[in-house]
Structure formats: structure tokens, C-alpha cells
Rosetta silent file (secondary structure, phi, psi, omega in degrees, C-alpha in Angstrom):
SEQUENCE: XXXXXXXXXXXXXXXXXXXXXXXXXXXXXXXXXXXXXXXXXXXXXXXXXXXXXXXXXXXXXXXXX
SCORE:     score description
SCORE:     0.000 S_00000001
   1 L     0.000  118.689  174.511    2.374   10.731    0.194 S_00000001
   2 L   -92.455 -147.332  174.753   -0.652   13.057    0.424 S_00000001
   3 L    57.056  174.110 -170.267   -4.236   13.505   -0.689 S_00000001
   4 L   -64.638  129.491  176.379   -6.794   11.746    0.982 S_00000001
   5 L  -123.791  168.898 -174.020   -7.209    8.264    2.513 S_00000001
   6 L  -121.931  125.699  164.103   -9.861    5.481    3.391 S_00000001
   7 L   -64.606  149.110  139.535   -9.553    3.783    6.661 S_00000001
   8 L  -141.220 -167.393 -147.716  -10.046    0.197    6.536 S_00000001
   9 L  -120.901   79.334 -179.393   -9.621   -2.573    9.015 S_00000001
  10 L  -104.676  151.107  151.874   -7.065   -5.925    8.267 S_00000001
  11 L   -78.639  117.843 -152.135   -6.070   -8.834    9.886 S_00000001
  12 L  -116.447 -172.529  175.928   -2.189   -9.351   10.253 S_00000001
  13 L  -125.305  178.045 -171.289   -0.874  -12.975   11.475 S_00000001
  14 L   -83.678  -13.261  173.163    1.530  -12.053   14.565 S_00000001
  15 L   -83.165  -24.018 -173.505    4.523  -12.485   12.331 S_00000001
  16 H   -81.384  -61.874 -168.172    3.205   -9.961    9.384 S_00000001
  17 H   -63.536  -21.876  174.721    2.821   -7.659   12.331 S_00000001
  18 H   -64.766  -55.310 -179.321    6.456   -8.191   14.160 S_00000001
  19 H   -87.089    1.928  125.822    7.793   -7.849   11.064 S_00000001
  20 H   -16.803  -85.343  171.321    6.115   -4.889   10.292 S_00000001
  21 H   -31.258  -71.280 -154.085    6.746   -3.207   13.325 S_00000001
  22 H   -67.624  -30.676 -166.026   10.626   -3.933   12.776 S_00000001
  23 H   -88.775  -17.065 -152.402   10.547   -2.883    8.962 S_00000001
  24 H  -115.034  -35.563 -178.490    8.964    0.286    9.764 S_00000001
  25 H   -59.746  -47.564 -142.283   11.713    1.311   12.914 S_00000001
  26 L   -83.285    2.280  156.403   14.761    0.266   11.287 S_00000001
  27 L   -75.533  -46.800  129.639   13.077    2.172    8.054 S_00000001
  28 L   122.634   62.968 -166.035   11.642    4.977   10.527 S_00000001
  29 L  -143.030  126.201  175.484    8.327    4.971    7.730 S_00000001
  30 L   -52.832  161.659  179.486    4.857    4.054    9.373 S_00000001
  31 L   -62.844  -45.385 -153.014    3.631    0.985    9.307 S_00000001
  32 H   -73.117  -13.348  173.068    0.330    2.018    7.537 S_00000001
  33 H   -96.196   16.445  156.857    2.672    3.756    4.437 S_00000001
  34 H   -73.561  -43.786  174.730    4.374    0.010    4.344 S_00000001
  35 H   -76.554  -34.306 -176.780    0.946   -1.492    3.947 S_00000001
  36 H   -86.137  -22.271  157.888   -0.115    1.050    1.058 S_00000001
  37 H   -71.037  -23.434  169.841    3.319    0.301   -0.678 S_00000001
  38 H   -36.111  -61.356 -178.062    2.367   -3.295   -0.172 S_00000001
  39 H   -65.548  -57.790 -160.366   -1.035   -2.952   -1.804 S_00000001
  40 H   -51.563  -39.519  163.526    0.651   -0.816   -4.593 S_00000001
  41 H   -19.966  -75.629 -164.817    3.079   -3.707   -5.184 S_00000001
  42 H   -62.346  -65.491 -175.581    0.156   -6.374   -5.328 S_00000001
  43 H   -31.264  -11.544 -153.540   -1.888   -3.820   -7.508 S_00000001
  44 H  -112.732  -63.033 -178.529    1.012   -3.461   -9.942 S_00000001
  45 H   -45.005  -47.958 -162.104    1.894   -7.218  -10.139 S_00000001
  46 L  -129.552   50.008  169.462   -1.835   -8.229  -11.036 S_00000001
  47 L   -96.748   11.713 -154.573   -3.004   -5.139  -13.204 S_00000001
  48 L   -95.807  -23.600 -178.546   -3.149   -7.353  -16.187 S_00000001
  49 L  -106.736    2.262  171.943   -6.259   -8.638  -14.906 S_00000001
  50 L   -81.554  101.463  174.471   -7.995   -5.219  -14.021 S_00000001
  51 L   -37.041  159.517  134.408  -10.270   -4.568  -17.140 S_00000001
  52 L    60.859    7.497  177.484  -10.029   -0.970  -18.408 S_00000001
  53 L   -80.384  119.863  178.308   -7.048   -0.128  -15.444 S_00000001
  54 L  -111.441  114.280 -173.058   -4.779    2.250  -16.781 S_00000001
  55 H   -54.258  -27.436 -161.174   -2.240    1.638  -13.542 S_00000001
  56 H   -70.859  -70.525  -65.212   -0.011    5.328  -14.005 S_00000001
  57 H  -136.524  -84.999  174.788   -3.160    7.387  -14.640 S_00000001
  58 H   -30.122  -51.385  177.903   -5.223    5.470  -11.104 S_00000001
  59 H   -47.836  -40.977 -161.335   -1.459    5.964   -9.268 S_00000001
  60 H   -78.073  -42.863 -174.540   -1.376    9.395   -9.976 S_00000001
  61 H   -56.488  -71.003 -160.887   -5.385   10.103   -8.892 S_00000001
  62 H   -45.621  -28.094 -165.666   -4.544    8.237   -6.019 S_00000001
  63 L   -95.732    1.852  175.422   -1.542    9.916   -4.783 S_00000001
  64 L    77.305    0.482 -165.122   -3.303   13.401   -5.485 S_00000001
  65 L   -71.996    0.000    0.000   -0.685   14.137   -8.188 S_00000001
């Protein structure tokens, strides 16, 4: 996944973060591109309520494509 990212900051509970951690060896895929499929996931699930969201056309910007 290219193009450009925004740091931000989250809070994990200690179990979000084990199993992180565990998801991302036995995957071998960082943790932080596990959290951005995560968000795409939620984003995808609940685009019905984003006025004026066309999700492919925002996927694609985001992903530099």
C-alpha cells in the first residue's frame, strides 16, 4: 500500500494489542497495515451513512491509485 499517510495516536485495550501483535507475526504484515485494513473494514460496513461518499472513488485517492 503506498501514497502518503497521517500519523495518529489510538488507544488499544491489552488484548486488541496481544492480538495484534500475534495476527501481524503469524501474518508477517505490520501491525499499523492491520489497523488501516481495520478502519477500511469499519469504513466499508458504515458507508451508507457517509453523505455524498462515493467509497471506490475515496479508496482509490486514498491508496494513491
Amino acid at each position: 500500500m503506498g501514497g502518503r499517510k497521517i500519523a495518529t495516536t489510538m488507544y488499544l485495550t491489552p488484548e486488541q494489542d496481544s492480538l495484534l501483535k500475534e495476527l501481524s507475526r503469524q501474518t508477517r504484515l505490520p501491525v499499523s497495515e492491520l489497523v488501516r485494513r481495520g478502519v477500511d473494514l469499519v469504513i466499508d460496513r458504515h458507508k451508507d451513512h457517509l453523505v455524498g461518499y462515493s467509497h471506490d472513488r475515496e479508496r482509490a485517492a486514498i491508496r494513491g491509485r
